[in-house]
Backbone bond lengths (Angstrom), bond angles and torsions (degrees), N, CA, C in turn:
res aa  C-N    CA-C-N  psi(-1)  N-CA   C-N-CA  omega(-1)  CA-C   N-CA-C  phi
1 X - - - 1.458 - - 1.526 109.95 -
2 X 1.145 99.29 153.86 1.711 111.96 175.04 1.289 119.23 -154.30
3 X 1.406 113.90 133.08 1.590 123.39 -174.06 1.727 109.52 -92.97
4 X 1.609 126.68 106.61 1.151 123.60 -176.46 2.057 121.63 -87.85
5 X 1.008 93.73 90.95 1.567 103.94 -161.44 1.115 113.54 -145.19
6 X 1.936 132.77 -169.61 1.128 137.22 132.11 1.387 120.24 -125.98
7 X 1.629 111.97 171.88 1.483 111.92 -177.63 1.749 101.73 -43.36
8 X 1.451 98.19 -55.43 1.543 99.81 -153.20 1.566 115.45 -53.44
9 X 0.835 124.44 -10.06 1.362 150.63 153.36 1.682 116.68 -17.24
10 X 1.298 160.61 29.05 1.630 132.30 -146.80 0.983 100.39 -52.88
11 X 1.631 151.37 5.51 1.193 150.30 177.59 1.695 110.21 -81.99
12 X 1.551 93.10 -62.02 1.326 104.99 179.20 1.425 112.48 -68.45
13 X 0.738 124.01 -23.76 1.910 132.09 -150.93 1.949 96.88 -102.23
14 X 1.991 110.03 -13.58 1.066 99.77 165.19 1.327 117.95 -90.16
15 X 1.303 126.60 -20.60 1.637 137.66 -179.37 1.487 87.66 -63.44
16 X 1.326 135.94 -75.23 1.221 160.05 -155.26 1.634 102.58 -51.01
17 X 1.135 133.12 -40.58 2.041 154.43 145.15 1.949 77.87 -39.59
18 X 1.467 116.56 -95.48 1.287 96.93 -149.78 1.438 119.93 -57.11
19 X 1.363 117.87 -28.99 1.323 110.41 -160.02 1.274 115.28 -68.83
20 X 1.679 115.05 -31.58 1.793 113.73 152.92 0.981 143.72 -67.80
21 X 1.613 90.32 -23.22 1.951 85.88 179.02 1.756 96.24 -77.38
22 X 1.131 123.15 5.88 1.782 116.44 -169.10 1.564 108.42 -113.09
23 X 1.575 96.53 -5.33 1.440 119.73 163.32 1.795 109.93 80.05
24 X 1.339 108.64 11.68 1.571 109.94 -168.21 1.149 112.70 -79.38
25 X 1.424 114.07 150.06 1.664 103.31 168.60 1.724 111.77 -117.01
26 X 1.786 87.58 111.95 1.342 111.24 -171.74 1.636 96.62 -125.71
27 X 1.581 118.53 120.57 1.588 120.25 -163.18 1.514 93.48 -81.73
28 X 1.820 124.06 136.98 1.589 98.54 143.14 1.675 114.91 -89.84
29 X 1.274 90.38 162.43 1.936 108.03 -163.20 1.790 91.63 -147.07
30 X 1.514 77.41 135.73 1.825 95.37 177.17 1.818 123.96 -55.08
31 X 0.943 130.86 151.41 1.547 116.51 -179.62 1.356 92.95 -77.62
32 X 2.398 96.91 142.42 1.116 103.37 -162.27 1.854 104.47 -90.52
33 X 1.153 115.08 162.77 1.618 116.05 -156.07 1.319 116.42 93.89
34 X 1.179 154.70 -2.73 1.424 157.19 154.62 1.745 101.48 103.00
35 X 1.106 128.10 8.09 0.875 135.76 149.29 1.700 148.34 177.10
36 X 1.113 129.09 -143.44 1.626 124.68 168.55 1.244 130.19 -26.04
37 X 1.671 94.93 -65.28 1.317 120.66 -156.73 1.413 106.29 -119.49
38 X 1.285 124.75 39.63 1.397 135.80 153.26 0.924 116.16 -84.27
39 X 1.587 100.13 148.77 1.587 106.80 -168.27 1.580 107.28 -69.70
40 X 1.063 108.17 -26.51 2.081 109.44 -176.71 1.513 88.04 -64.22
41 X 1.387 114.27 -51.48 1.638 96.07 -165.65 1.729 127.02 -78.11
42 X 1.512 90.63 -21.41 1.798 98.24 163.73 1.032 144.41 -83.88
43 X 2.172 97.84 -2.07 1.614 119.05 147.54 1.920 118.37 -50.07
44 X 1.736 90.11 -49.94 1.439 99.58 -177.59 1.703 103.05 -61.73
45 X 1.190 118.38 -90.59 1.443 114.52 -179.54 1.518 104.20 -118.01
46 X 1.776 94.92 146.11 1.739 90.68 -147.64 2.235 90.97 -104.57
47 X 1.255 101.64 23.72 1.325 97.05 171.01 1.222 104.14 -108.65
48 X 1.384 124.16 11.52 1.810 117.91 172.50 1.136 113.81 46.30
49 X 1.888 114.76 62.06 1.307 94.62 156.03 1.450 94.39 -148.98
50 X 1.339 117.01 -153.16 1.835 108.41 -174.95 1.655 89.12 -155.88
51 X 1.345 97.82 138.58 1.144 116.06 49.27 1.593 103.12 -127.20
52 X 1.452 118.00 162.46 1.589 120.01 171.48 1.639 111.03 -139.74
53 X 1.400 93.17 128.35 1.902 90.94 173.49 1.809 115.58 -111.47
54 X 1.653 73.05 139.22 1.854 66.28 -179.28 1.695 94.69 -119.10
55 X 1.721 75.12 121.16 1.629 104.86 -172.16 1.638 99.06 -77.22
56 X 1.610 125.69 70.02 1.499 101.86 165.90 1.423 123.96 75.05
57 X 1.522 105.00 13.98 1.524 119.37 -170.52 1.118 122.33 116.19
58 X 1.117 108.44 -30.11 1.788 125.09 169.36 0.991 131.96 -72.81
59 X 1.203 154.37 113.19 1.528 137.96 -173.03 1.629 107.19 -114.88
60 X 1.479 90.09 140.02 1.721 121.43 177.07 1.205 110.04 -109.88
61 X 1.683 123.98 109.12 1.327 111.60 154.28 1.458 130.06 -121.59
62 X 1.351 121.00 -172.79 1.569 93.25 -156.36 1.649 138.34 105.56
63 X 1.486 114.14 47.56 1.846 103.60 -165.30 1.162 116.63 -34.91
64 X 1.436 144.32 -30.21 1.650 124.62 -174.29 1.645 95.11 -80.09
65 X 1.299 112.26 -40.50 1.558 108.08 -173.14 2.166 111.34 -63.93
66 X 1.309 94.35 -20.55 1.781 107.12 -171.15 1.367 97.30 -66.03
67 X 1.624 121.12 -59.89 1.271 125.98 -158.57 1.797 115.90 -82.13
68 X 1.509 96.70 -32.49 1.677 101.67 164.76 1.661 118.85 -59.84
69 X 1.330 107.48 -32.86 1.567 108.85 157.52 1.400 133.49 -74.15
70 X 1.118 93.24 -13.78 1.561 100.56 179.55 1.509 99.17 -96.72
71 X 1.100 131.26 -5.62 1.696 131.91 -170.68 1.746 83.58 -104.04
72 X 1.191 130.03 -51.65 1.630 128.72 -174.67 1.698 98.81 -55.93
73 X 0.584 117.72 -80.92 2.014 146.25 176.49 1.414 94.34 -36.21
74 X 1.250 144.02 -71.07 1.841 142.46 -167.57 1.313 76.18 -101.81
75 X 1.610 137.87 140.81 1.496 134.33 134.59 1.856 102.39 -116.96
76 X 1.497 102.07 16.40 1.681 82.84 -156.47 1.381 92.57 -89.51
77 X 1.443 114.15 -35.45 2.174 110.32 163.02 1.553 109.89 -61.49
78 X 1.279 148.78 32.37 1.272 112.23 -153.80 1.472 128.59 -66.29
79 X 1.595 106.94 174.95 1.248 102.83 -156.56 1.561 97.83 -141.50
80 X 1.837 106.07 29.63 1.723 93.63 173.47 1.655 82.24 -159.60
81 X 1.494 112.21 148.98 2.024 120.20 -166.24 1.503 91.07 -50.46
82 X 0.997 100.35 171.01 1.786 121.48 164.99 1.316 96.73 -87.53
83 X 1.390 124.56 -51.75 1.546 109.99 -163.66 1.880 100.37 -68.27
84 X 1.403 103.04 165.46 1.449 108.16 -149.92 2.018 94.88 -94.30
85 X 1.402 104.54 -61.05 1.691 89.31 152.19 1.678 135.21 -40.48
86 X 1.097 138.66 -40.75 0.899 127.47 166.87 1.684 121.23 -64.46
87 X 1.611 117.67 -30.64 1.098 116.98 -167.89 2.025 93.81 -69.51
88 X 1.063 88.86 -48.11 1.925 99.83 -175.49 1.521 100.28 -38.93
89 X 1.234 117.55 -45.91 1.728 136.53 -166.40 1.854 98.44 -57.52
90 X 1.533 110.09 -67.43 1.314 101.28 166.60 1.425 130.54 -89.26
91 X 0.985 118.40 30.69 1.548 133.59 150.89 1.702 109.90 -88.73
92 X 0.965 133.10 -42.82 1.464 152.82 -172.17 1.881 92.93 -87.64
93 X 0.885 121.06 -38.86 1.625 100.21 -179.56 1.826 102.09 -78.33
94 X 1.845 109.72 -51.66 1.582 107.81 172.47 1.808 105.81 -35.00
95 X 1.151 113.91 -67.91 1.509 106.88 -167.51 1.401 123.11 -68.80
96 X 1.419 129.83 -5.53 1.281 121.54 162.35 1.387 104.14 -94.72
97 X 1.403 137.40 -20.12 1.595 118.94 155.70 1.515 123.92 -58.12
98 X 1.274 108.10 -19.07 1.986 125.68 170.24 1.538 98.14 -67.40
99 X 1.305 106.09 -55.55 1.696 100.68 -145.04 1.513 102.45 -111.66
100 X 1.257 141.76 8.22 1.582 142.02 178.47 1.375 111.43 -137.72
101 X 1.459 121.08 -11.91 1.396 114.45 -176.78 1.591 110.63 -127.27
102 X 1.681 101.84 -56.94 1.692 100.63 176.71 1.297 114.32 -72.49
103 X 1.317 144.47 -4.43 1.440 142.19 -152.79 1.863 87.54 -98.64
104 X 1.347 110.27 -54.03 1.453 113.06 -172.40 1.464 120.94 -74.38
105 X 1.705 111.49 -30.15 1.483 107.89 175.50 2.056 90.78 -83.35
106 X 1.254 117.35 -19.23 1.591 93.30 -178.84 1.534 115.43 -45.51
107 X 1.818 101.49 -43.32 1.428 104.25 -157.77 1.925 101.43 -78.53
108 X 1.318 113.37 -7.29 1.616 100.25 170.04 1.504 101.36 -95.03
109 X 1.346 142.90 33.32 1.328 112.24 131.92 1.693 143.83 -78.07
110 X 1.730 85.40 -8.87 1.670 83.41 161.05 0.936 129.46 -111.81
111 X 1.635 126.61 38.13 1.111 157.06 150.96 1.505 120.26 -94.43
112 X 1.543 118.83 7.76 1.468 102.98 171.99 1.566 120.75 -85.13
113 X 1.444 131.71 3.72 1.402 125.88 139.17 0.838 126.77 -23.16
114 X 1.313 136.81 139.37 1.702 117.87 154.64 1.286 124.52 -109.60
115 X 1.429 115.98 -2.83 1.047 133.46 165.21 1.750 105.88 -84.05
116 X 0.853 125.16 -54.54 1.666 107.32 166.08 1.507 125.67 -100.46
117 X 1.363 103.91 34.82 1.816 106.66 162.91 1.463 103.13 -67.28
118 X 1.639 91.85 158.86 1.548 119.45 179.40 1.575 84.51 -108.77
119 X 1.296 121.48 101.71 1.443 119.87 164.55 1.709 115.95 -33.63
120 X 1.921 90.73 -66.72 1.691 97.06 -158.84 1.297 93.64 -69.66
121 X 1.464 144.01 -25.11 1.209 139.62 -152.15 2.115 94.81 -82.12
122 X 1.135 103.18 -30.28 1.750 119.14 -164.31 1.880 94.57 -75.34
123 X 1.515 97.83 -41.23 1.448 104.03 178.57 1.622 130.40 -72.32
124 X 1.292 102.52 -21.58 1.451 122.57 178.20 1.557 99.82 -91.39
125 X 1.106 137.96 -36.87 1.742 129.42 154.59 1.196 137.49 -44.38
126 X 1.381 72.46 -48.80 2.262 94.67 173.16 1.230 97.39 -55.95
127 X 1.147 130.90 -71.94 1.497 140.39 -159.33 1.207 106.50 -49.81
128 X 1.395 113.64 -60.37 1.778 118.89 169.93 1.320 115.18 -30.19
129 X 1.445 127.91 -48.29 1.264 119.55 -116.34 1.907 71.08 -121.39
130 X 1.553 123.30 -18.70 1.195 130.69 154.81 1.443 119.67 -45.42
131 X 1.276 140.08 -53.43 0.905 165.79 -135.40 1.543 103.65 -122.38
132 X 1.125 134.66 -44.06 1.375 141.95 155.79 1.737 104.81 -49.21
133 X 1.098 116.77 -80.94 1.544 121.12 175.09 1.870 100.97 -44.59
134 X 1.046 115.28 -51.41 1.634 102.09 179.84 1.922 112.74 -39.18
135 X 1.252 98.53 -46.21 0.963 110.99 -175.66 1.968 121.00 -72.80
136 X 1.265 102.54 -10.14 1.322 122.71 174.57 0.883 111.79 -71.12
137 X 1.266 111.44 -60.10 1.391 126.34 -118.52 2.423 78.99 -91.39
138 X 1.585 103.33 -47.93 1.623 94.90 163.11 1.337 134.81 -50.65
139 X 1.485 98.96 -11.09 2.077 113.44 -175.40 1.188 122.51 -81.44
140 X 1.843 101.00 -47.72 1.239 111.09 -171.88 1.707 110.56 -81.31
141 X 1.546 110.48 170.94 1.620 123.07 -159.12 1.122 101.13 -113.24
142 X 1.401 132.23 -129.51 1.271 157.39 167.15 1.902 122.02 174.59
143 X 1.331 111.53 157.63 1.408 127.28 -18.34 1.895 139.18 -53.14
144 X 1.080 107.02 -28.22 1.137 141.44 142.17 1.531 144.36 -42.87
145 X 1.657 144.48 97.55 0.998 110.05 -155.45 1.682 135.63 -73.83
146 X 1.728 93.06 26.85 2.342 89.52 179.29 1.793 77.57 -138.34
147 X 1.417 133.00 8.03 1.610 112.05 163.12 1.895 101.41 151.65
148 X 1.308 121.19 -130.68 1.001 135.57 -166.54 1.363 117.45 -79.20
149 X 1.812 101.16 -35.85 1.369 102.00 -179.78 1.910 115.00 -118.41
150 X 1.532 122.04 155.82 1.086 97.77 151.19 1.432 158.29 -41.92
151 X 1.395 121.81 159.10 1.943 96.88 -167.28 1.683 77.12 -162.97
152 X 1.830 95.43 168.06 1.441 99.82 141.89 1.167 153.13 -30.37
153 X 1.618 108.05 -27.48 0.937 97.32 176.76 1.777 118.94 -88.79
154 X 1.454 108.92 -22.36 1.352 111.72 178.11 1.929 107.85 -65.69
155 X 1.404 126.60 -20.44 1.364 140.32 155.07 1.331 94.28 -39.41
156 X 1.560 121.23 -93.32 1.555 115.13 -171.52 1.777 128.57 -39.02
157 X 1.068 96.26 -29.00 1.778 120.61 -166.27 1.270 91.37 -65.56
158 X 1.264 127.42 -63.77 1.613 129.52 -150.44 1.575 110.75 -71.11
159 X 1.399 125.79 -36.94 1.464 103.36 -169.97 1.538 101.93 -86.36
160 X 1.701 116.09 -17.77 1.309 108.81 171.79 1.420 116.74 -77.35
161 X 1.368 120.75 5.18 1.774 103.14 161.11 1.516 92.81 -101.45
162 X 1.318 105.81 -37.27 1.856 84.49 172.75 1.734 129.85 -32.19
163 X 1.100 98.46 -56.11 1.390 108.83 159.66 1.504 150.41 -67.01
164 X 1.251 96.90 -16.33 1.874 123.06 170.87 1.618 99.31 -76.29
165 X 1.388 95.67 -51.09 1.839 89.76 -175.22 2.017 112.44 -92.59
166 X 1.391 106.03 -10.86 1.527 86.81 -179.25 1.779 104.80 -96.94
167 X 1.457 123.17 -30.79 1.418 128.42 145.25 1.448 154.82 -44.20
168 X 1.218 92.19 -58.18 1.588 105.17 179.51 1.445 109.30 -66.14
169 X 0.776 117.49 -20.78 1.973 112.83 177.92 1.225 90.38 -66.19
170 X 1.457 136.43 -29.54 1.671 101.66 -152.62 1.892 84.73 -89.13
171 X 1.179 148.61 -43.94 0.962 128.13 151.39 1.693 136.87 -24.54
172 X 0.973 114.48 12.10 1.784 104.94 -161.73 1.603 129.03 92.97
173 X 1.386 102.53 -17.60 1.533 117.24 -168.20 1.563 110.35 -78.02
174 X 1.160 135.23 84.06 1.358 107.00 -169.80 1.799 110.45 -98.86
175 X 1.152 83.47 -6.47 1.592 101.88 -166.90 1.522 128.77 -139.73
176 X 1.371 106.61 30.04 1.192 118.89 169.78 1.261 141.20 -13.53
177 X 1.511 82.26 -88.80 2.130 71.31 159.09 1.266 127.05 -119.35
178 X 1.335 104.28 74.09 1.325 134.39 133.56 1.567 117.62 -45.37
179 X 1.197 120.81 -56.32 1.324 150.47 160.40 1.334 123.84 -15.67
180 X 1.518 84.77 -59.58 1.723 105.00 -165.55 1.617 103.10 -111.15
181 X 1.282 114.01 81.12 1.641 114.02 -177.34 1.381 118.99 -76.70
182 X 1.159 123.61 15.62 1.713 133.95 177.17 1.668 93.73 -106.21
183 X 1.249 101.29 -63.52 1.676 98.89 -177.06 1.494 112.05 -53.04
184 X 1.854 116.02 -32.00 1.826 95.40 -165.24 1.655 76.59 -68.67
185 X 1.409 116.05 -66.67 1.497 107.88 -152.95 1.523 117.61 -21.00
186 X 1.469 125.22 -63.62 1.639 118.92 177.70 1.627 104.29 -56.02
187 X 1.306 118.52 -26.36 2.153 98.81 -169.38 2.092 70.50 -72.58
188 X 1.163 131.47 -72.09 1.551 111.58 -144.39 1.612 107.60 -59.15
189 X 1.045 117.38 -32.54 1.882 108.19 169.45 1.217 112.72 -55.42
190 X 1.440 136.95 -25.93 1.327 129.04 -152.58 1.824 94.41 -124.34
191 X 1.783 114.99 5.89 1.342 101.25 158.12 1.380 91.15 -109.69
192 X 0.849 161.09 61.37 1.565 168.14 152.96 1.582 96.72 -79.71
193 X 1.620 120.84 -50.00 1.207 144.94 -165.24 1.443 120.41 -54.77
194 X 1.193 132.33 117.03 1.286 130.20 -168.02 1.896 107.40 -65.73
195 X 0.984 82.01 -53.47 1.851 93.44 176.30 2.044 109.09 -71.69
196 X 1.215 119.74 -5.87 1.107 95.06 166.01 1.793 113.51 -104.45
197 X 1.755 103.02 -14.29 1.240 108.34 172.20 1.581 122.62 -59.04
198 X 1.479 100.92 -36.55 1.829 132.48 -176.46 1.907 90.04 -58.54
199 X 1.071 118.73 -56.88 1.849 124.12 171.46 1.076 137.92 -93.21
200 X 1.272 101.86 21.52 1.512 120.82 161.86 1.402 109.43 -109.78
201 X 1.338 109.69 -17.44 1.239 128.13 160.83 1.844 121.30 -52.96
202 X 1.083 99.18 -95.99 1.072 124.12 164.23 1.683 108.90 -48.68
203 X 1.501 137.16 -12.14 1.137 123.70 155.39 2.072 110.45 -73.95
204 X 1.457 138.59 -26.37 1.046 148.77 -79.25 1.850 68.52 -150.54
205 X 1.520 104.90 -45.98 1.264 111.72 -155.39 1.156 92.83 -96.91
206 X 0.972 136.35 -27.97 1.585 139.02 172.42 1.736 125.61 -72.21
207 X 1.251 90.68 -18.81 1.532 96.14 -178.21 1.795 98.22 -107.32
208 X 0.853 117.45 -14.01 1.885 127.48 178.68 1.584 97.83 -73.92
209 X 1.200 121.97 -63.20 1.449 131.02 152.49 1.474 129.08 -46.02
210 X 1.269 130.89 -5.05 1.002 137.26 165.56 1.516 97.74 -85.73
211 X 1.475 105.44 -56.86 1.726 113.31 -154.04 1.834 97.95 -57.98
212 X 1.340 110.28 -25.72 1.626 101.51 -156.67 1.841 104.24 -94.53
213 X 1.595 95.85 -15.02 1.207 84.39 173.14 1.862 115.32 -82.85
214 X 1.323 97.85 -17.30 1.681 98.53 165.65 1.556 131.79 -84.70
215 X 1.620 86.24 3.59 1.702 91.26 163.72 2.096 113.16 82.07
């Protein structure tokens, strides 16, 4: 198997959370063709984006769909409760970090100019992505964000505080969640983690390398 992505990714970088904490060795590797929208890579998945695993011939695309296969496929680490309510619980926190928080800070990364920000457009994200975390911040548990143990959903959680705190400052944000004192508590339990420190790493370095190639 092989995961076609990069750190910088919160997509990729959430497959990349499960696939260590499940201890597998699954390599990530760049999309083949030099990039996105190559035809080698739009053989693999033809919406050009990553992350995509090719399970052994098979291809998975999709991070909530990547890691739910990887919880079917490995169950012997698992990484979502046995009881069937709780599993729903961190399924329901993963998808409101998809759809109320990362969807709106996605669209302010091409707004970190400041010379070509869309103010009101930067302001109408913020707010979203306000309101998304409101809604978090009531979802998540402790220590952990679905209870006692890690899960999927703490996978989704992590590259999106990665990004709340290495981003949002250049917007005004310096202190985000400040706000939301249930949510910092699970991001600081879950950097306690040697393996999430190891990809926060390597997310850190990936986005430093992004910035310099944009000058």
């Amino acid at each position: 198997m092989k995961l076609y992505g990069a750190a910088l990714s919160p997509f990729a970088a959430r497959c990349l959370l499960a696939i260590r904490w499940k201890g597998l060795d699954i390599p990530l590797v760049p999309p083949p063709g030099g990039g996105l929208k190559s035809p080698e890579y739009l053989a693999i998945n033809p919406y050009g984006k990553v992350p995509a695993l090719d399970a052994d011939g098979g291809i998975v695309i999709e991070s909530e769909v990547i890691v739910e296969f990887l919880e079917d496929r490995f169950p012997e680490t698992p990484l979502l409760p046995a009881d069937p309510l709780a599993r729903a619980h961190s399924r329901a926190i993963s998808r409101a970090i998809d759809l109320y928080v990362m969807a709106p800070m996605t669209t302010l990364f091409g707004q970190l100019n400041p010379a070509t920000r869309d103010r009101a457009l930067v302001d109408v994200k913020l707010a979203e992505m306000r309101r998304g975390l409101d809604g978090l911040e009531m979802l998540v548990r402790a220590p952990y964000a679905a209870g006692e143990s890690r899960s999927l959903a703490d996978c989704a959680l992590v590259p999106l505080v990665f990004y709340i705190e290495g981003l949002m400052p250049a917007f005004g944000q310096t202190a985000m969640l400040a706000s939301y004192p249930k949510v910092a508590a699970v991001a600081a339990k879950t950097k306690e983690d040697p393996i999430v420190q190891q990809l926060m790493q390597e997310m850190a370095a990936s986005l430093e390398a992004f910035r310099q190639r944009r000058g």
